[in-house]
C-alpha positions as semicolon CSV with decimal commas, in nm:
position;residue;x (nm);y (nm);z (nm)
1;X;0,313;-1,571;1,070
2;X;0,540;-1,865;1,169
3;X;0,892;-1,751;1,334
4;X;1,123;-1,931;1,106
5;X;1,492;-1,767;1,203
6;X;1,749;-1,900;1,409
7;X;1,808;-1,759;1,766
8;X;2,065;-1,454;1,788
9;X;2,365;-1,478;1,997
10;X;2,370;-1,388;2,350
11;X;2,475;-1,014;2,419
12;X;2,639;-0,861;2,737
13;X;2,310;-0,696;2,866
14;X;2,110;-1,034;2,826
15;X;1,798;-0,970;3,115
16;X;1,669;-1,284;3,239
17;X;1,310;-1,300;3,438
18;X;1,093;-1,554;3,555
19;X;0,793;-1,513;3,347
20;X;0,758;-1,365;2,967
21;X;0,574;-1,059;3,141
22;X;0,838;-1,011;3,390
23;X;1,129;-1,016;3,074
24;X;0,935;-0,768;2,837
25;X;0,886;-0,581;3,175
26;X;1,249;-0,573;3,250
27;X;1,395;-0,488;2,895
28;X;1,156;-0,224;2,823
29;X;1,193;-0,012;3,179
30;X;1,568;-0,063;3,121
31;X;1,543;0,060;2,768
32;X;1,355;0,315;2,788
33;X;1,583;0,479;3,112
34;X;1,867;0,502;2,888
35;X;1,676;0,669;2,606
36;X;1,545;0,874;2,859
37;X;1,896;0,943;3,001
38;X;2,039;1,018;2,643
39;X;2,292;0,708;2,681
40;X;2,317;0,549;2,325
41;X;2,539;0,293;2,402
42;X;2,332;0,158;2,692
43;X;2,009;0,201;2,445
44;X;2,200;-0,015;2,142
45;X;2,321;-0,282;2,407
46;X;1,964;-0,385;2,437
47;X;1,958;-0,532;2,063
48;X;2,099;-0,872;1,970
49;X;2,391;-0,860;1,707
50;X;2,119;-0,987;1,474
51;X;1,833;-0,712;1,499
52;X;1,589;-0,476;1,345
53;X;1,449;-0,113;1,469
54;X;1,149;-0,008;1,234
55;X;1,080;0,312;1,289
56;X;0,665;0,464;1,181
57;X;0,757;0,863;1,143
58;X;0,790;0,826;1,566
59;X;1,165;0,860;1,596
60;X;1,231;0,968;1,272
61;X;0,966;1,141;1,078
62;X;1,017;0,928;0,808
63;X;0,939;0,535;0,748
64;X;1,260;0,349;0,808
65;X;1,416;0,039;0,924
66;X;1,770;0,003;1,063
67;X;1,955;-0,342;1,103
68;X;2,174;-0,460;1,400
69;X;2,373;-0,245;1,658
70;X;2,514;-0,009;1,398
71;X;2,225;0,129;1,254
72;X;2,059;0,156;1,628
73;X;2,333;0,333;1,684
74;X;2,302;0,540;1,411
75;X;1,920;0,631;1,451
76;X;1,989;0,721;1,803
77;X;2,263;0,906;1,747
78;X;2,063;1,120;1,453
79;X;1,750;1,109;1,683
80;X;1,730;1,107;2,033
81;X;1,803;1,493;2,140
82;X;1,502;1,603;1,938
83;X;1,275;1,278;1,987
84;X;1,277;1,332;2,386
85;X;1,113;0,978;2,412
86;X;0,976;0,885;2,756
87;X;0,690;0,664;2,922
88;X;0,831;0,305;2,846
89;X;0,487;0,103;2,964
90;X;0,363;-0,267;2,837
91;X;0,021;-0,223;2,758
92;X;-0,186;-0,331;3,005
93;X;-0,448;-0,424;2,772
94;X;-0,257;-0,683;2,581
95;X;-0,079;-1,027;2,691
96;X;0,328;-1,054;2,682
97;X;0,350;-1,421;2,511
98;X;0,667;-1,670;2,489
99;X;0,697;-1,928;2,157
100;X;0,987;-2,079;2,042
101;X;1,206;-1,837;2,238
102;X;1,091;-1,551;2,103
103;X;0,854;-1,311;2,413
104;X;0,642;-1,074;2,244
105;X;0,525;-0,752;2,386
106;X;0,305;-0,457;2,312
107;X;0,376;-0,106;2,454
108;X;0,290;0,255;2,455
109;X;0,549;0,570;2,478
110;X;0,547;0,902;2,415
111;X;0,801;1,143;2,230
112;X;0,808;1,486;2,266
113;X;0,563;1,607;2,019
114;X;0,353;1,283;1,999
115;X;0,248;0,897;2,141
116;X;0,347;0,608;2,020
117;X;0,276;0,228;2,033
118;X;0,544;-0,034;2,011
119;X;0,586;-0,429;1,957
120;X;0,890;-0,621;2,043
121;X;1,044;-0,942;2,021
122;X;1,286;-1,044;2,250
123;X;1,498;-1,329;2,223
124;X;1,770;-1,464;2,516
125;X;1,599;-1,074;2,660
126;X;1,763;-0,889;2,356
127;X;1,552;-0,691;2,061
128;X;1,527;-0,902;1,777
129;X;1,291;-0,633;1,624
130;X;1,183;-0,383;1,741
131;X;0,901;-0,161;1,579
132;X;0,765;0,231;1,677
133;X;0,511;0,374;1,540
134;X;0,351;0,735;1,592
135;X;0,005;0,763;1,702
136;X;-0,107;1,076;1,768
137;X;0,018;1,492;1,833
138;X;-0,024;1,565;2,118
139;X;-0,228;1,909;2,150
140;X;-0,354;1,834;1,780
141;X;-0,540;1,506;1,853
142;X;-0,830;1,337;1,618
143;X;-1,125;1,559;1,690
144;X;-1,322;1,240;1,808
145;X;-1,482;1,106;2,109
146;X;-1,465;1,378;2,391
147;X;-1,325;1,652;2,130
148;X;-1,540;1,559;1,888
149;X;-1,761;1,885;1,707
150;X;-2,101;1,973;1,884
151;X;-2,262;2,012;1,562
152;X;-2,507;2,315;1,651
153;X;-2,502;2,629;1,837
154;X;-2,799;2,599;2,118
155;X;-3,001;2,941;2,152
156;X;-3,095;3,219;1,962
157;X;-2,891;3,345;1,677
158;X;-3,012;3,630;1,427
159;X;-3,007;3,502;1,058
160;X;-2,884;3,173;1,141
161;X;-2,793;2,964;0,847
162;X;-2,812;2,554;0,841
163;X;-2,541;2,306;0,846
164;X;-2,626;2,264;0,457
165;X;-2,588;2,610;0,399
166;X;-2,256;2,657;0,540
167;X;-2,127;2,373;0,432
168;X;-2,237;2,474;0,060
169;X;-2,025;2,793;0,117
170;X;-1,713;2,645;0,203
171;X;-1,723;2,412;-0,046
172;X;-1,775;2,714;-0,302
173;X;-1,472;2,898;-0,133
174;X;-1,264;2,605;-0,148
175;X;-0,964;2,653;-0,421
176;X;-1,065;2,976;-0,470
177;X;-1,067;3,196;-0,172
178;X;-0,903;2,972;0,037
179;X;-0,663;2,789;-0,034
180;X;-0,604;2,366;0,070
181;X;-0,305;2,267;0,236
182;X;-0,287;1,959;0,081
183;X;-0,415;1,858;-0,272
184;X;-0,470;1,501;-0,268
185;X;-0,457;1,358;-0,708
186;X;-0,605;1,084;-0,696
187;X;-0,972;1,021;-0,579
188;X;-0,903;0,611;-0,519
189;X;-0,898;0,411;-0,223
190;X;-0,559;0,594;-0,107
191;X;-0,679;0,919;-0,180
192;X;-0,980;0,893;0,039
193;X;-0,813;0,732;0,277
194;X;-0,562;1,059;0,328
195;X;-0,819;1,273;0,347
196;X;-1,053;1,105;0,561
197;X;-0,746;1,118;0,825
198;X;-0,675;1,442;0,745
199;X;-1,003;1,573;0,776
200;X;-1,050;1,444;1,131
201;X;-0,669;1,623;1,187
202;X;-0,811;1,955;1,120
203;X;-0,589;1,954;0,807
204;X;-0,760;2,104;0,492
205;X;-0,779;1,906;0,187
206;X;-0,890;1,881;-0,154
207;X;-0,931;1,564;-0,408
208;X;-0,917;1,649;-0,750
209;X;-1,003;1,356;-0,961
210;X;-1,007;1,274;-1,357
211;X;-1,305;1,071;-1,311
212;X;-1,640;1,196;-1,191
213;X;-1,731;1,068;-0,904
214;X;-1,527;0,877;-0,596
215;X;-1,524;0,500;-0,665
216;X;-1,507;0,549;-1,048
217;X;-1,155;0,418;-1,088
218;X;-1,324;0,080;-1,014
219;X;-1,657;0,091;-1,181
220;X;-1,433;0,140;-1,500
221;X;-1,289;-0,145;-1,489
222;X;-1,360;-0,507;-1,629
223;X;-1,684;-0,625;-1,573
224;X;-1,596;-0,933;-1,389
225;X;-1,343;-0,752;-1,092
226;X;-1,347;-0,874;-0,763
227;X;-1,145;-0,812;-0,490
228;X;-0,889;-1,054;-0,457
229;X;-0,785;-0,916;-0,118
230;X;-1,040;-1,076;0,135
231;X;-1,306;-0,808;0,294
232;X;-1,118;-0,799;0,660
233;X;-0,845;-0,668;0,453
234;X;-0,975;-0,414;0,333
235;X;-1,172;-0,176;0,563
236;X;-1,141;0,182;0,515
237;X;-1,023;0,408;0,802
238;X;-1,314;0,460;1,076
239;X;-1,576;0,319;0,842
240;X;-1,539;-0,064;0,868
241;X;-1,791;-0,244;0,590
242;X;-2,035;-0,446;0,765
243;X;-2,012;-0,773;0,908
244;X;-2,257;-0,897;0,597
245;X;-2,024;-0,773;0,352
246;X;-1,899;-1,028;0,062
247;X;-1,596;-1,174;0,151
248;X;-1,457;-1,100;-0,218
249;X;-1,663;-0,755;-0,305
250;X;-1,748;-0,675;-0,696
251;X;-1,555;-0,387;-0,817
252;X;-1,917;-0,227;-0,861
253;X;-1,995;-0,230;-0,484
254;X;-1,627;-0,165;-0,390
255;X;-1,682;0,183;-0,632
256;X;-2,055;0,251;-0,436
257;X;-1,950;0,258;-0,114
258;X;-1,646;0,431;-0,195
259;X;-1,869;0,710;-0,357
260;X;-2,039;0,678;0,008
261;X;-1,756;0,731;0,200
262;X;-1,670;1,012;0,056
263;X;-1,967;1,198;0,075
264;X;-2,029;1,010;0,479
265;X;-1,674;1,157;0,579
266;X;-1,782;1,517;0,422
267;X;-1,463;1,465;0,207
268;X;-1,363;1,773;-0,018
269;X;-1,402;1,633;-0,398
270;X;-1,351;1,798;-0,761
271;X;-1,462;1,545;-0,980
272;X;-1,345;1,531;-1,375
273;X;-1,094;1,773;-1,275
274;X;-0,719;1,722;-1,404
275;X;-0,351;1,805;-1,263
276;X;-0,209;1,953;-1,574
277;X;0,084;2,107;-1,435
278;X;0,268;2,226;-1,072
279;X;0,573;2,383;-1,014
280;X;0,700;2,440;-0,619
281;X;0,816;2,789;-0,485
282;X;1,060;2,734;-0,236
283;X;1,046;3,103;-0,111
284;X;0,675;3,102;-0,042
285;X;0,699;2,711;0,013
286;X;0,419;2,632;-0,181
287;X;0,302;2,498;-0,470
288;X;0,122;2,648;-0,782
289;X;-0,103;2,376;-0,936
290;X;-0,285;2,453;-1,252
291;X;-0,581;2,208;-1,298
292;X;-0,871;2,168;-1,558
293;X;-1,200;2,162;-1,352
294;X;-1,450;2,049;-1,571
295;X;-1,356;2,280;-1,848
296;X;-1,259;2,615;-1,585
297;X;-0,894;2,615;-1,571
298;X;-0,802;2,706;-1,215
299;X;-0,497;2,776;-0,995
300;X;-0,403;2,600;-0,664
301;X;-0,161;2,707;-0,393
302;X;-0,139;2,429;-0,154
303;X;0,210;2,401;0,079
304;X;0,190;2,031;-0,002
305;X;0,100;1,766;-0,308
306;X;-0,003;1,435;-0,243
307;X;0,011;1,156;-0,556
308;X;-0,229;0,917;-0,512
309;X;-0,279;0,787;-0,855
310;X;-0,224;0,421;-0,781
311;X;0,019;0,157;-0,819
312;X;-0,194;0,036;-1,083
313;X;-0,283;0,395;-1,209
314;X;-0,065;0,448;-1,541
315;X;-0,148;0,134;-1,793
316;X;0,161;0,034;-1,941
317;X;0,016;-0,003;-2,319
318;X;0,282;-0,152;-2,520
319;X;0,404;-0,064;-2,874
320;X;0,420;-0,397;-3,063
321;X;0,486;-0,367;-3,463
322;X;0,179;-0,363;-3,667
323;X;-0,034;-0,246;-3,396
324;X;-0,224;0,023;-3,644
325;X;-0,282;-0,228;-3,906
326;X;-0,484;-0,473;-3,666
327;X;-0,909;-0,489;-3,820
328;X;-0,998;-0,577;-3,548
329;X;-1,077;-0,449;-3,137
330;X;-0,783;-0,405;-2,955
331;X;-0,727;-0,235;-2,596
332;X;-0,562;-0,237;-2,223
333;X;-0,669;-0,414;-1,972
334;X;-0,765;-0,078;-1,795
335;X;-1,003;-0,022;-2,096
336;X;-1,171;-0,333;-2,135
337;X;-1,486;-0,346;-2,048
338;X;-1,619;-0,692;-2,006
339;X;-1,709;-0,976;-2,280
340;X;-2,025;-0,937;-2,364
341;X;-2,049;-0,907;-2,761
342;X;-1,767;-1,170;-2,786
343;X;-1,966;-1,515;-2,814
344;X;-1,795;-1,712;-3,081
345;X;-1,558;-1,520;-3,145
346;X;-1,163;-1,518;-3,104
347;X;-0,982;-1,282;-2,779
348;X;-0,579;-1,273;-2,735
349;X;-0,503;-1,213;-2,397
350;X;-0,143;-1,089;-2,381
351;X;-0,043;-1,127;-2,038
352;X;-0,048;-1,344;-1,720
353;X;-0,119;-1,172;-1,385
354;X;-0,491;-1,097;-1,218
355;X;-0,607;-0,919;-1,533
356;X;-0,516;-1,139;-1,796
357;X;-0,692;-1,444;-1,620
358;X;-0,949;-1,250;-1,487
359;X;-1,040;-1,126;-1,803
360;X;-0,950;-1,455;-2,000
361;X;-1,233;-1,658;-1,711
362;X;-1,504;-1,461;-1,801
363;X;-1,464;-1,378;-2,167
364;X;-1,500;-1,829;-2,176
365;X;-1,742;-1,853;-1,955
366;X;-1,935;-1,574;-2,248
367;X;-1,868;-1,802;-2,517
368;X;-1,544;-1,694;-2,692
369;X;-1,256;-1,863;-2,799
370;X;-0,933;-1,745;-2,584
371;X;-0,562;-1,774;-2,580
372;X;-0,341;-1,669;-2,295
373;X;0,000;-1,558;-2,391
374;X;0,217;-1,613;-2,115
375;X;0,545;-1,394;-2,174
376;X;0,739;-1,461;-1,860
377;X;0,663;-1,684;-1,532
378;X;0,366;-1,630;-1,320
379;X;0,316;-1,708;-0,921
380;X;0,011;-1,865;-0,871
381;X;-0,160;-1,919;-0,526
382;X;-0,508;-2,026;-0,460
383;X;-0,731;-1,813;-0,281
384;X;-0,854;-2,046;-0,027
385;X;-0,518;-2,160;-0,005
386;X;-0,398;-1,816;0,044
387;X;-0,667;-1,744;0,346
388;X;-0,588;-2,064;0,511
389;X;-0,204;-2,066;0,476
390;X;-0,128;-1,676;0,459
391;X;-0,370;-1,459;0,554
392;X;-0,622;-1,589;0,793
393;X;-0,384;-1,576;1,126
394;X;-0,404;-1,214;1,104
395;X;-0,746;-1,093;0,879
396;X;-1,059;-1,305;0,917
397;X;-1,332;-1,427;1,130
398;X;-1,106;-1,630;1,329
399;X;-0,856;-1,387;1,421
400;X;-1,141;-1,148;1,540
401;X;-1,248;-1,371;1,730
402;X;-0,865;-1,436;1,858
403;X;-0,918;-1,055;1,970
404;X;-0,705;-0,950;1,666
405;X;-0,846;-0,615;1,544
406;X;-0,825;-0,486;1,213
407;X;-0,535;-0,198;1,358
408;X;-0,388;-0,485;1,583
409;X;-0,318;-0,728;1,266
410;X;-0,156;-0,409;1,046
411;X;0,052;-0,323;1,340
412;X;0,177;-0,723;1,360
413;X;0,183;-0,750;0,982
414;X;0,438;-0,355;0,998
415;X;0,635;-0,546;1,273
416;X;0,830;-0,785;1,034
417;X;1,095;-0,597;0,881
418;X;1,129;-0,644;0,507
419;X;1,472;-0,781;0,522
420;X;1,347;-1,111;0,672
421;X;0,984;-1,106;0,574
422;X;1,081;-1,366;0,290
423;X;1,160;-1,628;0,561
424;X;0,878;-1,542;0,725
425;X;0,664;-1,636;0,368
426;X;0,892;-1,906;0,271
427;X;0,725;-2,188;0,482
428;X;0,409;-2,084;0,436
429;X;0,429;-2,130;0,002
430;X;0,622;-2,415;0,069
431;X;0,277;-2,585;0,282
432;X;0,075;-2,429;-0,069
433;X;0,300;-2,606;-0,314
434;X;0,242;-2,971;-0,083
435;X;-0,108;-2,860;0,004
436;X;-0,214;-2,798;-0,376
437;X;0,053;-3,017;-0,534
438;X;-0,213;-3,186;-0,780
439;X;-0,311;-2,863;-0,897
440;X;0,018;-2,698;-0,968
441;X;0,098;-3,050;-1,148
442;X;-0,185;-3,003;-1,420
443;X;-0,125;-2,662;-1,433
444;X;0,249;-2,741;-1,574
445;X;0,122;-3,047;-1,771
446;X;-0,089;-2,763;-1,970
447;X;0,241;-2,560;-2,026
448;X;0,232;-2,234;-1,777
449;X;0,548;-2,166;-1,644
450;X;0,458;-2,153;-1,256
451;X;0,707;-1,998;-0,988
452;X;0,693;-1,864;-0,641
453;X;0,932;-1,595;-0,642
454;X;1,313;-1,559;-0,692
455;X;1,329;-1,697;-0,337
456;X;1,031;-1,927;-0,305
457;X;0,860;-1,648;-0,101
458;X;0,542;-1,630;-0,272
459;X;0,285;-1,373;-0,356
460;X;0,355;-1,070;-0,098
461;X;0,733;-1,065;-0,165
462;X;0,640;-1,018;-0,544
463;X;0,377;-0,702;-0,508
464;X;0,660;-0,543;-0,249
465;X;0,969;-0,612;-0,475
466;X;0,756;-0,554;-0,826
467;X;0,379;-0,474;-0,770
468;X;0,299;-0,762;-1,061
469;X;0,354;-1,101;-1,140
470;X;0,117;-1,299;-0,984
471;X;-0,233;-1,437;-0,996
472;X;-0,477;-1,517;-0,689
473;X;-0,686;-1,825;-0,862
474;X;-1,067;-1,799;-0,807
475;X;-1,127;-2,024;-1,148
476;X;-0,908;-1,917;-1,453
477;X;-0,576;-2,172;-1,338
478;X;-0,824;-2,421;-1,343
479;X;-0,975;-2,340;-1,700
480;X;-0,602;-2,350;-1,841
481;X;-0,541;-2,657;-1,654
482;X;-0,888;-2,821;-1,857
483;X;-0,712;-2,640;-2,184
484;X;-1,050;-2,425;-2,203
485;X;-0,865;-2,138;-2,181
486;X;-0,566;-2,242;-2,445
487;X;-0,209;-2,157;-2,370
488;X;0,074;-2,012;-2,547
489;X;0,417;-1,879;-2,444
490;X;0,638;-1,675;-2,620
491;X;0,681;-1,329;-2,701
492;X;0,503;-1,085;-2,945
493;X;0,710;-1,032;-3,219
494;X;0,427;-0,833;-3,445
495;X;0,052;-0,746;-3,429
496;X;-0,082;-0,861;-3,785
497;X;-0,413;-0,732;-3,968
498;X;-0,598;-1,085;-3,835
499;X;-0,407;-1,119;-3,531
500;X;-0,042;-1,206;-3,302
501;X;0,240;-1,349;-3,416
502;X;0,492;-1,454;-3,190
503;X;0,881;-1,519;-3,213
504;X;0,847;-1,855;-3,294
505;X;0,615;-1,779;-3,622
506;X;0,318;-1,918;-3,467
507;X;0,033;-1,655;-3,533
508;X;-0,294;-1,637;-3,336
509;X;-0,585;-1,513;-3,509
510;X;-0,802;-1,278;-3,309
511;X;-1,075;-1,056;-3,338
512;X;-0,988;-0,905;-3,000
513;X;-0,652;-0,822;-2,819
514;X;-0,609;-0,726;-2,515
515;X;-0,306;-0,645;-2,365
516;X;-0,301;-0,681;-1,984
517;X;0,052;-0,526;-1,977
518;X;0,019;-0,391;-1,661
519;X;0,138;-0,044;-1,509
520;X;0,392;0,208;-1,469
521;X;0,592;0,324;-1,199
522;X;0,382;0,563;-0,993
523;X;0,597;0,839;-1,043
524;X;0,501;0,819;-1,452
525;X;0,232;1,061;-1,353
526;X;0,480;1,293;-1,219
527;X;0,634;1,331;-1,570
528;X;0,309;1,412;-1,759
529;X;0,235;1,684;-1,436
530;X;0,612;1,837;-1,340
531;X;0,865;1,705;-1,595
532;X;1,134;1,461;-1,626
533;X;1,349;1,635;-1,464
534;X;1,136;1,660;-1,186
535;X;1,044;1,318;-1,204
536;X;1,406;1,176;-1,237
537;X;1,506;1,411;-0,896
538;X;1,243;1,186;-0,708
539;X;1,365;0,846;-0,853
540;X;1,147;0,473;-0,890
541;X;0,879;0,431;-0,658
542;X;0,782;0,090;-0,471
543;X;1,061;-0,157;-0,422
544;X;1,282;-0,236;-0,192
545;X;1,605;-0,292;-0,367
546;X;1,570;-0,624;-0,331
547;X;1,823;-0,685;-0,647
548;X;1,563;-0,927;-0,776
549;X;1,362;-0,931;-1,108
550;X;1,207;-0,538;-1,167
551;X;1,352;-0,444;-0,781
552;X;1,725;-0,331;-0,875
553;X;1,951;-0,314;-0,584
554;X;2,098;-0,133;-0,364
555;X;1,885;-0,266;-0,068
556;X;1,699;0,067;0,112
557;X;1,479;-0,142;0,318
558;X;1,148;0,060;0,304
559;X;0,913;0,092;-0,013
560;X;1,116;0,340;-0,228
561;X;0,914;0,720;-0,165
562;X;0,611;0,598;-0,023
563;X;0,434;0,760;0,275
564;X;0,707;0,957;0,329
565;X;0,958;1,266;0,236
566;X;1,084;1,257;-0,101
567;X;1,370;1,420;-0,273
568;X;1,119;1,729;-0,415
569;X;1,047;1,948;-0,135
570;X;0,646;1,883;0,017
571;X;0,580;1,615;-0,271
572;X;0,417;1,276;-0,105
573;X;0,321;0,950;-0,257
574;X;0,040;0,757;-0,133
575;X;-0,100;0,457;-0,298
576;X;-0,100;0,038;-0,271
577;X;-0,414;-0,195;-0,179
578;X;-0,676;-0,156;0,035
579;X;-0,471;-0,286;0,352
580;X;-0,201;-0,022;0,287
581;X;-0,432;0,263;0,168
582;X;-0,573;0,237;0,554
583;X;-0,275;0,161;0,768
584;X;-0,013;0,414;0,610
585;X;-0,217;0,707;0,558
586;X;-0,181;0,755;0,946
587;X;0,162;0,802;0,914
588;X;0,158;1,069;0,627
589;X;-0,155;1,217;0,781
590;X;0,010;1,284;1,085
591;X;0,343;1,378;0,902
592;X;0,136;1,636;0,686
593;X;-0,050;1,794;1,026
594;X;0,270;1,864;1,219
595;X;0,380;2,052;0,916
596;X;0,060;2,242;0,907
597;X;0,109;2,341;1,254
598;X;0,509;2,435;1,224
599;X;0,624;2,149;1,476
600;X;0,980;2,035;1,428
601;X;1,041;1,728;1,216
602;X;1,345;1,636;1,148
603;X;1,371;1,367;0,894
604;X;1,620;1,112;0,925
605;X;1,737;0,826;0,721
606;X;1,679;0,995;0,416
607;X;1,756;0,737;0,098
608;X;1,957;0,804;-0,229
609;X;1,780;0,814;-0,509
610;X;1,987;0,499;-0,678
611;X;1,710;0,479;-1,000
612;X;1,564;0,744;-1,253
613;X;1,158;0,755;-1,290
């Protein structure tokens, strides 16, 4: 990422050194004696006027970011006494670099229940941002490496039974004579994720999954689905894919080796099982979760509840007049299948994000005549253009070979606070629009309605703020652009027996619809399992309250109720792409452990809930 902001004013603890080492050197000993020492006001002088503190459940125990001296002040002030921080030391490992004024460091710390691993900026030797993220428990380490399981007791034992065998029998006690302590819905790329952290925790956990088998979520989908997320993106924890691996993966292989992973990681897994309904006792602090397991109802007690249904779990089907008199197919993206069947025939694709075009690309390139109805405005960014421009710095063969690990780029991409990520985006969609400018022109010419966010900040901005809106172009822009793929904007005003009209009378015949409407707010799931009520208590999921188109203000400055505490007492959310299905489910793992084993965590920073489900 480019640094884009101007330099903060010079504060009255301003550290000069000789060398960029020597100045992250200085300001982190210095800070970390007064945390050490318990003196706040010594601690805040070390941040400019202009600053950030993001704080990964370290500090904490929740995910938050704090902005200038105040809120420093304020996290210290909530935090320190039971934090106990200590061990300020650069790591060794890593170089302390100097561009544009701004020194960059990498460090390690401890706290008193845990280590940690910090990056800093520094600019005129203040903390511009600051970020602190927890890394491990100590006594309740990964069980990896020296700690790692022997696997087999050497000698003689009497009736010995095989790995197989045991394993067979806690998998039959599971659920029903002993209880998980966390149930994990959801058996998607988050879900396995969480467990596969938890699992090498110690923690006991259980999937339980509508579809059959892990990975299913994406073999249902469209034929044509591809990641649009390139593969260095998307590892899964400890199993990386291998270095021959597609760079875009098709959502058939994606669902393989995800049905591999779990059953490599030993992952606990009720397939075609659904939540149907949970209520929490606070006096036992649990949770009684009634599920259908194939057709056996049964009864779960876990202390905690994980949703991991997705950000694109609950289709948003819309309820257009005239819907039940249609003769011919219509469905949701989600339920589409591919286009085979559809040669010569007429498809209305309501909608224009990764779906709609997705889905629009291949049912052309089957032989069918298709129309894109474009509602509202669409960002459009093209892939290469996105690897080159956005992306590659931090996830690709290049940076690997910069010595940027898959962990090092998530830790650099978590240490730009949301509040001036935008800036940090803005240049770089400003290089697309100049780079592609020929394409975006014909893409206008042929009437789509093209933007790059409220705020010019492209494609990330939107899935933070919204989670939709967008479409990475591997081929579709360019079919609409050729007016293969025809074009119409407007909105649906009725669904007719032969096909959509729109508000301005114009009707499209069709002998398919399908309406790639998108998704629901995570926490729709929660009504269907625990209420409205229940629901409502825990408020809108994702967002940032940026106070821009489906993000409603007040600003809060972390994803709203993910991978952390929410208002409903041992209720989690877990979801988001590949990239954030890996990196975050640390955090909640280890959040979820030191419950298990009765440490104190004392969350601070909780948010208001400003927004009903």
């Amino acid at each position: 990422m480019s640094e884009t902001l101007e330099r903060p004013g010079t504060g009255a603890r301003t550290i000069g050194a000789a060398s960029p080492r020597d100045t992250a050197e200085a300001w982190l000993t210095s800070f970390g004696q007064a945390l050490e020492s318990g003196d706040v006001e010594a601690a805040v002088a070390h941040f400019a006027e202009t600053s950030f503190w993001r704080d990964l459940v370290a500090f904490t125990w929740n995910i938050k970011t704090v902005e200038n001296r105040e809120g420093v002040r304020g996290l210290l002030d909530g935090t320190l006494a039971a934090a106990k921080p200590s061990a300020f030391r650069l790591d060794p490992k890593e170089e302390v670099t100097e561009a544009d004024g701004v020194t960059e460091a990498w460090f390690t710390f401890e706290t008193g229940t845990g280590r940690g691993y910090g990056h800093v900026r520094l600019k005129d030797g203040l903390a511009w941002t600051l970020l602190t993220t927890l890394r491990e428990l100590k006594g309740f380490e990964e069980r990896k490496g020296p700690r790692r399981e022997k696997g087999v007791l050497h000698g003689i034992e009497q009736g010995r039974r095989s790995w197989q065998e045991r394993k067979d029998e806690a998998d039959a006690r599971l659920g029903y004579e002993d209880q998980p302590s966390v149930v994990i819905i959801g058996g998607g790329q988050g879900g396995l994720a969480l467990a596969a952290r938890l699992k090498r925790l110690g923690v006991p956990a259980l999937i339980v999954e509508k579809n059959e088998q892990p990975g299913d979520s994406w073999r249902k989908r469209y034929k044509s689905l591809h990641l649009h997320d390139p593969v260095w993106y998307d590892h899964l924890p400890y199993l990386p894919f291998p270095d021959d691996w597609p760079v875009f993966a098709a959502k058939d292989k994606i669902a393989d080796w995800l049905k591999h992973y779990a059953s490599i990681m030993e992952l606990n897994f009720w397939g075609r099982t659904v939540a149907k309904c949970a209520a929490f006792d606070e006096a036992r602090g649990e949770w009684t979760l009634v599920v259908d397991r194939d057709g056996e109802e049964v009864t779960l007690r876990p202390k905690h509840i994980v949703m991991a249904t997705g950000l694109s779990g609950k289709p948003n089907k819309p309820r257009f007049p005239g819907m039940e008199r249609f003769k011919g197919v219509q469905e949701h993206s989600s339920e589409h299948k591919g286009p085979e069947g559809w040669a010569g025939r007429r498809a209305v694709v309501i909608g224009s994000n990764n779906s709609a075009h997705d889905i629009c690309a291949a049912l052309w390139e089957q032989g069918a005549d298709v129309t894109m109805v474009q509602r509202s405005s669409t960002h459009i960014i093209r892939s290469d253009t996105l690897m080159e421009l956005a992306l590659g710095g931090l996830y690709s063969e290049e940076a690997l070979a910069n010595g940027i690990t898959t962990d090092k780029a998530d830790l650099i991409f978590a240490s730009v606070p949301y509040r001036i990520m935008h800036e940090f985006h803005i240049p770089v969609y400003e290089a697309a629009k100049a780079r592609d400018a020929d394409f975006y022109d014909r893409l206008e010419k042929a009437g789509f309605d093209l933007d790059f966010g409220e705020d010019g900040s492209g494609l990330f901005m939107k899935y933070l703020r919204r989670g939709s809106g967008y479409y990475i172009d591997v081929g579709a822009s360019e079919l609409i652009a050729d007016g293969k793929i025809k074009l119409k904007a407007g909105q649906v005003s009725e669904i007719t027996e032969h096909g959509v009209k729109l508000d301005d009378g114009t009707e499209l015949p069709a002998d398919l619809i399908v309406y790639a409407t998108g998704y629901s707010s995570m926490n729709g799931w929660l009504v269907d399992l625990m209420g409205q009520k229940a629901a409502d208590t825990v408020g809108k999921c994702w967002g940032m309250g940026s106070n821009t188109t489906k993000d409603p203000g007040p600003w809060v400055g972390e994803l709203r109720n993910m991978w952390k505490p929410t208002a409903l007492p041992n209720l989690w959310f877990h979801g988001g792409n590949l990239h954030q299905s890996r990196h975050y489910s640390q955090f909640l793992s280890l959040q979820l452990k030191a419950r298990m084993e009765g440490l104190y965590t004392p969350v601070w920073g909780r948010e208001e809930v400003h927004h009903k489900a």
